[in-house]
C-alpha positions in Angstrom: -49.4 -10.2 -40.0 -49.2 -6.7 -38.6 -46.9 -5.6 -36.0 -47.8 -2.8 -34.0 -44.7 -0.8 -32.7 -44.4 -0.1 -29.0 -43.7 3.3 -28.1 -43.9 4.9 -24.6 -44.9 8.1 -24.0 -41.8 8.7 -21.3 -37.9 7.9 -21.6 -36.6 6.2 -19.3 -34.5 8.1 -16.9 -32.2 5.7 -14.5 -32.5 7.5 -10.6 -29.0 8.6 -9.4 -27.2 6.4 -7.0 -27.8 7.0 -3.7 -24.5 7.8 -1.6 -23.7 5.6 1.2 -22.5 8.1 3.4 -21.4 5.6 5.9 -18.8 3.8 3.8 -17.3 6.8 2.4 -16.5 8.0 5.8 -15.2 4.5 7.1 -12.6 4.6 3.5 -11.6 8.4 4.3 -10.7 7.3 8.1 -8.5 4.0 7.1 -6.7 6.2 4.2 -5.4 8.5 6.7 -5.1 6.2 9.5 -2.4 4.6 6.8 -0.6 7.7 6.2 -0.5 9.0 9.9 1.1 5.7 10.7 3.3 5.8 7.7 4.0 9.4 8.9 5.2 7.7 12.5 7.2 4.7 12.1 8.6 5.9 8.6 9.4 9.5 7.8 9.8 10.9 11.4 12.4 8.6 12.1 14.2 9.4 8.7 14.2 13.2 9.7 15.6 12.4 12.8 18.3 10.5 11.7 19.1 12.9 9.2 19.2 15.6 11.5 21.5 14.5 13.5 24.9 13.8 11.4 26.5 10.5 11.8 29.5 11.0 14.0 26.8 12.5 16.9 24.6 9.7 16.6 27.6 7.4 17.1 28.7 8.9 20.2 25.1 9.5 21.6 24.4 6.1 20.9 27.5 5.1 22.7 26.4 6.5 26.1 26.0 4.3 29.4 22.9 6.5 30.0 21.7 7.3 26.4 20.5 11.1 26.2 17.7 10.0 23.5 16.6 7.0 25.2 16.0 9.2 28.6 14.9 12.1 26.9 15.6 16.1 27.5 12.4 16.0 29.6 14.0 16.8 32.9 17.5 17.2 35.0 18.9 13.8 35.1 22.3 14.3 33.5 25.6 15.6 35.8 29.2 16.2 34.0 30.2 13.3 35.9 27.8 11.4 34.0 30.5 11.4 30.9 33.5 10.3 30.4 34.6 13.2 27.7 34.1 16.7 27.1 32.4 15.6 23.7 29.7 13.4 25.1 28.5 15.7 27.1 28.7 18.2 24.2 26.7 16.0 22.4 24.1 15.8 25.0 23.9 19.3 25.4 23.2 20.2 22.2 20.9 17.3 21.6 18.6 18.8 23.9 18.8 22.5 22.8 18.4 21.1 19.1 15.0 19.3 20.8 14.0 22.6 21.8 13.9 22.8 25.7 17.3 24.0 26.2 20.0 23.1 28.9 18.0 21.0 31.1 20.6 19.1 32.3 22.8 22.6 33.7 25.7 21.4 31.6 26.7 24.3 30.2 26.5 26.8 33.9 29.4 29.2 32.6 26.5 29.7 29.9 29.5 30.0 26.9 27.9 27.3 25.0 30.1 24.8 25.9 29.1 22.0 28.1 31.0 20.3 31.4 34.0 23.0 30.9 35.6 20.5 33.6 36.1 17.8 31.5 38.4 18.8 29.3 
């Protein structure tokens, strides 16, 4: 018996893959929808914290009206709001370190020292 060997006059060439467009997209989105929410709830909150050193975050913390629950957003803090010299101070600079400054008119004598009257 007499086998004739097969041969084929082309290699075979396997087609690329075709790129599902869709999917990648839809992966993309969820990997930095994970790390804007890990960004949120874990590392701002951290810098925060750190920022402020632990003795101020004590006494702001401390507060009837707490400066960081209520924000430096508008006017709705008075000296006679405190009780010391030093929360007030603490407010005060709480909202310049935020960036908008003495919204609260604590410091009016403008020496950088807040509710002069409660010392």
């Amino acid at each position: 018996m007499f086998k004739i060997p097969l041969s084929y006059p082309y290699e075979y060439v396997q087609e690329p893959a075709q790129v599902n467009w869709g999917m990648v997209i839809i992966i993309f989105a969820g990997i930095l929808t994970i790390i804007v929410l890990v960004t949120i709830f874990f590392v701002i909150p951290e810098y925060v914290r750190g920022y402020l050193n632990e003795s101020v975050q004590g006494r702001i913390g401390n507060l009837s009206n707490n400066a960081v629950d209520s924000g430096c957003s508008s006017d709705v803090y008075n000296c006679w709001n405190f009780t010391t010299q030093q929360e007030a101070q603490d407010v005060f600079e709480w909202c310049i370190g935020q960036g908008v400054g003495d919204v609260h008119h604590l410091d009016t004598d403008k020496d950088g020292k807040a509710c002069d009257s409660l010392e």
